[in-house]
DRENLUM-123494 format. One line per 10 residues: number of its first residue (from 1); for each residue x, y, z of C-alpha. Coordinates in steps of 0.1 Angstrom, whole numbers, plus 5000, padded with zeros to 4 digits. Layout:
NUM) X Y Z; ...
***
This chain:
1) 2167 3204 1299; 2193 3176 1312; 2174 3151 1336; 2137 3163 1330; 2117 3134 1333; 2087 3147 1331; 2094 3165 1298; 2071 3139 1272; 2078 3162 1239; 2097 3189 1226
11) 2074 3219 1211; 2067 3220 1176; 2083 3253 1169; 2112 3244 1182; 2123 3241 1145; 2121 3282 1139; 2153 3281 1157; 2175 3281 1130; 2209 3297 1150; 2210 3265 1178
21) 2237 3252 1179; 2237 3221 1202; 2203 3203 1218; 2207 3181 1249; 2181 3163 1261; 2200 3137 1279; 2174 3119 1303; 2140 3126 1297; 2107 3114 1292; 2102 3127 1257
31) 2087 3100 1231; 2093 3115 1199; 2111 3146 1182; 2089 3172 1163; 2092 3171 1125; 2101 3208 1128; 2136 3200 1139; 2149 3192 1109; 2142 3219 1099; 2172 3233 1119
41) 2195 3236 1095; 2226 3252 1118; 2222 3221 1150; 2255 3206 1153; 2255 3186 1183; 2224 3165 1190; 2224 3147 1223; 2192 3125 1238; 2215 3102 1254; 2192 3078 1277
51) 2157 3092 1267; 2143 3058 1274; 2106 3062 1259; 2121 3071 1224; 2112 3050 1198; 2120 3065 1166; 2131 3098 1147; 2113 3118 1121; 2115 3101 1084; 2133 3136 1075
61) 2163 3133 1099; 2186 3132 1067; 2178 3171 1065; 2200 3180 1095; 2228 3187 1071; 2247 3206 1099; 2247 3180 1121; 2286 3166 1131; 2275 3148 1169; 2248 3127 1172
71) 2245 3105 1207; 2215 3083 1216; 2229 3063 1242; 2204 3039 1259; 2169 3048 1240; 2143 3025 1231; 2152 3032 1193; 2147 3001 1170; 2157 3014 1138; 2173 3047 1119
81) 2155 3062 1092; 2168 3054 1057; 2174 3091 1056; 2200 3094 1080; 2227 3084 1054; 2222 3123 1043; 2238 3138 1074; 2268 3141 1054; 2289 3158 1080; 2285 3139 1104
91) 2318 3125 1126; 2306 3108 1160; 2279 3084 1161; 2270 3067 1199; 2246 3043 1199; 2252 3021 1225; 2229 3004 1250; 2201 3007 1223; 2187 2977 1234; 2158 2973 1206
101) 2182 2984 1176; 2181 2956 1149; 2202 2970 1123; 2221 3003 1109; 2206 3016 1076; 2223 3003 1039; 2237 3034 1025; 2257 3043 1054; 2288 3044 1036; 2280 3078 1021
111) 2288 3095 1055; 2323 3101 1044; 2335 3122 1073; 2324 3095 1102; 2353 3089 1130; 2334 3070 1154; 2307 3048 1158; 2299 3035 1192; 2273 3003 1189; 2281 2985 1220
121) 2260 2964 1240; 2231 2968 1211; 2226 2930 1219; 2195 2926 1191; 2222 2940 1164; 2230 2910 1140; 2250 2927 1114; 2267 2954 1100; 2257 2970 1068; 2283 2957 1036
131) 2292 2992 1030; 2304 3004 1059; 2335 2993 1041; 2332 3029 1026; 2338 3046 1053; 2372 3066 1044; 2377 3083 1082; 2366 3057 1102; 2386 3054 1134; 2366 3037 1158
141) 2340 3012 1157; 2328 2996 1192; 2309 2963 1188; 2311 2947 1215; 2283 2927 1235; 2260 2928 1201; 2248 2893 1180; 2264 2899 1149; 2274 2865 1133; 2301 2877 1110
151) 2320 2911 1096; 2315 2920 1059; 2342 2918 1036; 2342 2953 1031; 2358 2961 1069; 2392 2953 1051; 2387 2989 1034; 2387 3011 1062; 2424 3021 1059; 2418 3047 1084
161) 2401 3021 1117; 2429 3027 1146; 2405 3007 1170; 2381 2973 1164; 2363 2964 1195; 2339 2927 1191; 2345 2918 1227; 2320 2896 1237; 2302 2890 1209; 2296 2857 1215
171) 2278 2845 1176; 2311 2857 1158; 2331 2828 1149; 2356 2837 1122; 2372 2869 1110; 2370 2876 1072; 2409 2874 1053; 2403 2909 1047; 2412 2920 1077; 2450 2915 1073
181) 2439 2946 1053; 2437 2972 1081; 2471 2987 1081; 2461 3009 1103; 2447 2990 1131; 2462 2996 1163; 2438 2980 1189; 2421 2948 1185; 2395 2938 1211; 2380 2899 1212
191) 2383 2887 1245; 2350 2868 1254; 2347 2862 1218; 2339 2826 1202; 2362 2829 1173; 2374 2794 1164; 2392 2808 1129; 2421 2832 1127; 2431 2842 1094; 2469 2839 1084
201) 2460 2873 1067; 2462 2889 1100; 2498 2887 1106; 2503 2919 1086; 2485 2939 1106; 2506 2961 1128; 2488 2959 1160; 2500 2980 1191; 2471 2962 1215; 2453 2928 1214
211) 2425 2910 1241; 2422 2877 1224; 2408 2847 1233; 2429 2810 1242; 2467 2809 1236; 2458 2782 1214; 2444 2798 1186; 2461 2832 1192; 2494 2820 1203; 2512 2814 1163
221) 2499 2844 1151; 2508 2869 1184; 2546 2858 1177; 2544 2873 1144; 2529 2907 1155; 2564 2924 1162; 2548 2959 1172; 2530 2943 1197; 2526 2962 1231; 2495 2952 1249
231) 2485 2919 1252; 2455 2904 1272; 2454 2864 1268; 2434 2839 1281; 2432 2799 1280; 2405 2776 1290; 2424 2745 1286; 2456 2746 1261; 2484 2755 1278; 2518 2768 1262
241) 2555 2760 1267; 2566 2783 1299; 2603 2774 1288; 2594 2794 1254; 2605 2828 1255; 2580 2853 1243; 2596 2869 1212; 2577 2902 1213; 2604 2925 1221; 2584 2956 1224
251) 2557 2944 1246; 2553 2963 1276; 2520 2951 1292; 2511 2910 1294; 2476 2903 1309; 2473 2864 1314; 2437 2854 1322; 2424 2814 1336; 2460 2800 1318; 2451 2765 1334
261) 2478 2747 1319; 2505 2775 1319; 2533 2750 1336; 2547 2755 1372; 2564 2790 1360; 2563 2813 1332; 2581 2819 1299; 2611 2840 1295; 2595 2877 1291; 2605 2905 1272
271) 2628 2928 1294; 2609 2957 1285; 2579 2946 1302; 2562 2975 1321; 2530 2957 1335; 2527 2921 1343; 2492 2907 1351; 2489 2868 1358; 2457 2857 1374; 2434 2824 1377
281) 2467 2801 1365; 2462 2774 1385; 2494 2755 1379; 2517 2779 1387; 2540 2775 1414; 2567 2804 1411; 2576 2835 1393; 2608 2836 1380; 2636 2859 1388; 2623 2895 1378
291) 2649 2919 1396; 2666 2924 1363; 2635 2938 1344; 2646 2976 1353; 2615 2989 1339; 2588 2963 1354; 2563 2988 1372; 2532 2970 1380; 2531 2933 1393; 2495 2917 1399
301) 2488 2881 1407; 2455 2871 1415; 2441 2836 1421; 2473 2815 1415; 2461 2788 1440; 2494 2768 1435; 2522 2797 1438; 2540 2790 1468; 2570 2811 1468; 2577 2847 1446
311) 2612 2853 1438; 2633 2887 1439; 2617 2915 1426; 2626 2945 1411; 2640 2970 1427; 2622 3000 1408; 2587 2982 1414; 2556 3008 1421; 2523 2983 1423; 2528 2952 1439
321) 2489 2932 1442; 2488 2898 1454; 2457 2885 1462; 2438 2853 1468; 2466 2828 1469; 2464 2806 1491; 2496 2782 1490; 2518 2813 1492; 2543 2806 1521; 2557 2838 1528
331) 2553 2876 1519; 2577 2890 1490; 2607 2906 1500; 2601 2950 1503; 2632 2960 1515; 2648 2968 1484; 2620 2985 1471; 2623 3019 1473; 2594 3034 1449; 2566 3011 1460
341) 2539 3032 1458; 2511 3007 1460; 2510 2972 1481; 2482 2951 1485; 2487 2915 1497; 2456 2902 1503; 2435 2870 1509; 2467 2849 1510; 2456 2824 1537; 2491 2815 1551
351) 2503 2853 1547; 2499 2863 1586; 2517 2897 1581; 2542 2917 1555; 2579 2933 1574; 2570 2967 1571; 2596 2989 1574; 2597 3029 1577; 2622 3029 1545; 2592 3019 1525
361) 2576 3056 1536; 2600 3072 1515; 2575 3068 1483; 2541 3078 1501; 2531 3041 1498; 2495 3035 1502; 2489 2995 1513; 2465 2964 1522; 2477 2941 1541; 2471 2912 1565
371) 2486 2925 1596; 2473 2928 1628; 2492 2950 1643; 2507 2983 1640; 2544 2985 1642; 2566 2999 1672; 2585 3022 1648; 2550 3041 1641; 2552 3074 1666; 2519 3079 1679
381) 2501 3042 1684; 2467 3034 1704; 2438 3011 1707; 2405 3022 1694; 2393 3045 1669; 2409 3077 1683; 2444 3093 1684; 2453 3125 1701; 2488 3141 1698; 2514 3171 1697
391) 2522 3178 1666; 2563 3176 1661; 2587 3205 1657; 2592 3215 1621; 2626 3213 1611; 2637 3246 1588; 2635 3239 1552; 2621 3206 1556; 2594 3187 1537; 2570 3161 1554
401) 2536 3135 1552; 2517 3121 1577; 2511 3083 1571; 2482 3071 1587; 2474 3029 1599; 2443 3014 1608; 2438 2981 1616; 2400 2972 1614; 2378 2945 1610; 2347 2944 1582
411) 2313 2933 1599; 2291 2935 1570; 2310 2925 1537; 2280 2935 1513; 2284 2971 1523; 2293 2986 1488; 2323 3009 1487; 2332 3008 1523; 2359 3030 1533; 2369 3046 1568
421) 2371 3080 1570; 2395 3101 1587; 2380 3132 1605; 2416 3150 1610; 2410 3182 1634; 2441 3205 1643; 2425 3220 1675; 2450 3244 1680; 2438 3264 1646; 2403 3254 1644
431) 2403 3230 1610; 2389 3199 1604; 2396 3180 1572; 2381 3144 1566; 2399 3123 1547; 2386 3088 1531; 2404 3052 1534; 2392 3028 1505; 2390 2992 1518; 2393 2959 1495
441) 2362 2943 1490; 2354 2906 1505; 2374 2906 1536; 2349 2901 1563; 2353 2891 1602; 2391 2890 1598; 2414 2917 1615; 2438 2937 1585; 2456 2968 1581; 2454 3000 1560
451) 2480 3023 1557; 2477 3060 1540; 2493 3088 1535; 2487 3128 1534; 2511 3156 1522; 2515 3185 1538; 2494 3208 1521; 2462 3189 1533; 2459 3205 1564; 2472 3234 1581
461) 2503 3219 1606; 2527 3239 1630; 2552 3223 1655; 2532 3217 1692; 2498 3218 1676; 2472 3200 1688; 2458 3171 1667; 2430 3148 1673; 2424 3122 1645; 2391 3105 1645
471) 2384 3069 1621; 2349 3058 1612; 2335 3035 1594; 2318 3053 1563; 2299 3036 1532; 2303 3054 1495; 2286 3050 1464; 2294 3068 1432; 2314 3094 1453; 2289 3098 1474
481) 2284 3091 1511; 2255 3067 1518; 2259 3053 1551; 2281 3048 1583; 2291 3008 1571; 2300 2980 1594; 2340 2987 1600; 2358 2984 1634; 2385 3001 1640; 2409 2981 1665
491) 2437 3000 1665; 2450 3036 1649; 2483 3050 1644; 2500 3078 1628; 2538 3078 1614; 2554 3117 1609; 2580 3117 1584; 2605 3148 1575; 2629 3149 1551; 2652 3179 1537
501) 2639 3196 1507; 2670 3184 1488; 2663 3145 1496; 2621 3146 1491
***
């Protein structure tokens, strides 16, 4: 019944079904539910995700004792009826994008077995009913992008919540002191919040991830949460010391966001970070030394208009982004870099080009970058958008990829998903395989370079085959092609590289 617009009701007997076990009527037109479903005693799964013309459920809902899923994702509902607090087996609630919904029913503390509740972006929701403090199972409760004003006491009773999401909920200035109470909380979400009071209460809490707000209020308290992992931070005008180490020796992933005052470098990290993430800080000038954090994965800076120089690196690096920053002088050093999987350096206005070298094929590397030419280590190079060649003797108990480079030029910059697609045809078998180049957004009328890889097992390959590759310009949305795009393809390449099965 999935997707049936034109579907305006359900039929009345649809309640003599007493064996059903799960309803979905995800995307339809209906208005309203018969009263005869609740007589269905045995329905377990209840899904009407997105019907957008419903309103309201029958006053009886409550009777659906079997009921443990319930999902109404993006209706027109305004309101629960007060009978719903009977569904006493019920374990995931999703209302989310229920535009019109004011309020959850009193009483809904007596669904004892309730895991989830999804409520986010229900931006007429104002408040939360005082005894959901009562719900013993709770795991999960999404808030985020509604108007509530402020959390009742009773959240501090949840001793089972793992995950509090109020991001963006832009009328909730303070936290209760109950909170400190949630022993269990493991993720705390309040970026894009307005909370101006942080209670010292909090610092028991044993939190594995937080977004917060400015470094300023957050800052005092985030020293004290010792299991910390995941941090997101942002600050829209106090700065803090960058001479201060961070004492949180189990963090693993630091997310700085708009840290205009965060100095000319950072603070002394932990050296188990795993992902660093610095963008929009506009004072910064350098990173410091990282080569001796062995375990630092991911690096992303985005936006640091004043970082003119980035120092050694380390060597175990996978993800290295740079984007958008302008006063860079020079491209990082690559050479020791041996597991760089991922490069993108782009939008760095005095960045011309990145030394790449065919050591950094050894980890399939995938990259963006500013140059405008394909090297003269690449073995099959030409002009245009078309490449024919022999394909290379195989060596005996060999392994190999195919790494192929572009460089193009984007026309039409609001062309969404834009990617070039590779039409790969071995001529010699009669197979043709395309495969699809993803390009950064907001790069237009400037010549770049991508570079891709495929393993062997994409296509059929035998020494002295005949293969023509073919690049064209191909728009995508949601997966699916919409368009031909506005990419030119300047120049194409492809790099064979074999190694012995022992070394791969």
């Amino acid at each position: 019944m999935d997707g049936c617009r034109n579907v305006k009701r359900l039929p009345e007997q649809l309640g003599d079904i007493k064996v059903l076990k799960k309803l979905s009527a995800c995307d339809t037109g209906i208005e309203k539910l018969p009263d005869s479903i609740t007589q269905m005693k045995g329905l377990v799964q209840l899904d009407l995700s997105r019907c957008r013309n419903l309103k309201k459920l029958p006053e009886h809902f409550g009777d659906l004792e079997g009921l443990e899923l319930f999902g109404a994702c993006d209706t027109a509902l305004e309101e629960l009826p007060d009978s719903f607090v009977c569904l006493n087996n019920l374990v995931h609630m999703n209302l989310s994008s229920c535009k019109n919904l004011i309020n959850l029913p009193d009483g809904i503390g007596k669904l004892k077995l309730l895991k989830e509740i999804d409520l986010g972006s229900c931006s007429k929701l104002k408040r939360l009913p005082e005894d959901i403090g009562k719900l013993p199972c709770l795991q999960e409760l999404d808030a985020q992008y509604t108007a509530i004003e402020k959390l009742p006491d009773s959240i501090g009773q949840l001793g089972s919540l793992k995950r509090l999401m109020l991001s963006c909920c832009r009328r909730l200035t303070w936290l209760p002191d109950s909170i400190g109470n949630l022993t269990s909380l493991r993720s705390l979400h309040l970026e894009g919040s307005s909370i101006i009071k942080w209670p010292e209460t909090a610092k028991r809490m044993r939190l594995r991830c937080l977004t917060a707000c400015t470094t300023e209020l957050w800052l005092p308290v985030i020293q004290s949460l010792s299991c910390l992992k995941e941090l997101y931070l942002s600050d829209e005008g106090h700065g803090f010391s960058s001479t201060k180490p961070f004492s949180l020796s189990k963090l693993l992933n630091l997310n700085t966001f708009s840290c205009k005052n965060l100095g000319s470098s950072l603070p002394e990290l932990p050296l188990n970070i795993k992902h660093l993430r610095v963008e929009d800080a506009s004072t910064l000038e350098q990173l410091p030394d990282l080569s001796s954090y062995k375990k630092l994965w991911r690096l992303v800076i985005r936006r640091c208009m004043s970082l003119q120089v980035l120092a050694l690196l380390p060597p175990h690096l996978e993800d290295l982004v740079v984007s958008k920053c302008n006063s860079l002088q020079n491209p990082p050093d690559l050479s020791l870099l041996k597991k760089l999987r991922y490069l993108r350096i782009v939008e760095c206005n005095s960045v011309k080009s990145v030394c790449f070298e065919e050591r950094l094929l050894q980890a399939s590397i995938t990259a963006d970058i500013p140059n405008k030419e394909i090297p003269g280590w690449f073995k099959y190079r030409c002009n245009g958008c078309t490449l024919s060649f022999n394909f290379p003797p195989i060596l005996e108990d060999s392994h190999f990829h195919l790494t192929l480079w572009v460089v193009y030029k984007i026309i039409n910059i609001d062309d969404p998903q834009r990617c070039i697609r590779a039409v790969i045809s071995n001529e010699t078998q009669g197979i043709t395989k395309n495969y699809h180049m993803d390009l950064p957004p907001d790069q237009g009328g400037i010549l770049q370079s991508k570079v891709g890889w495929l393993s062997r097992n994409f296509i059929s390959l035998e020494g002295g085959d005949r293969i023509t590759i073919l690049f064209q310009s191909s728009i995508y949305h949601f997966w699916e092609e919409v368009g031909s795009g506005e990419v030119t393809v300047e120049m194409c390449g492809v790099h064979v590289r074999q190694t012995p099965s022992s070394t791969s």
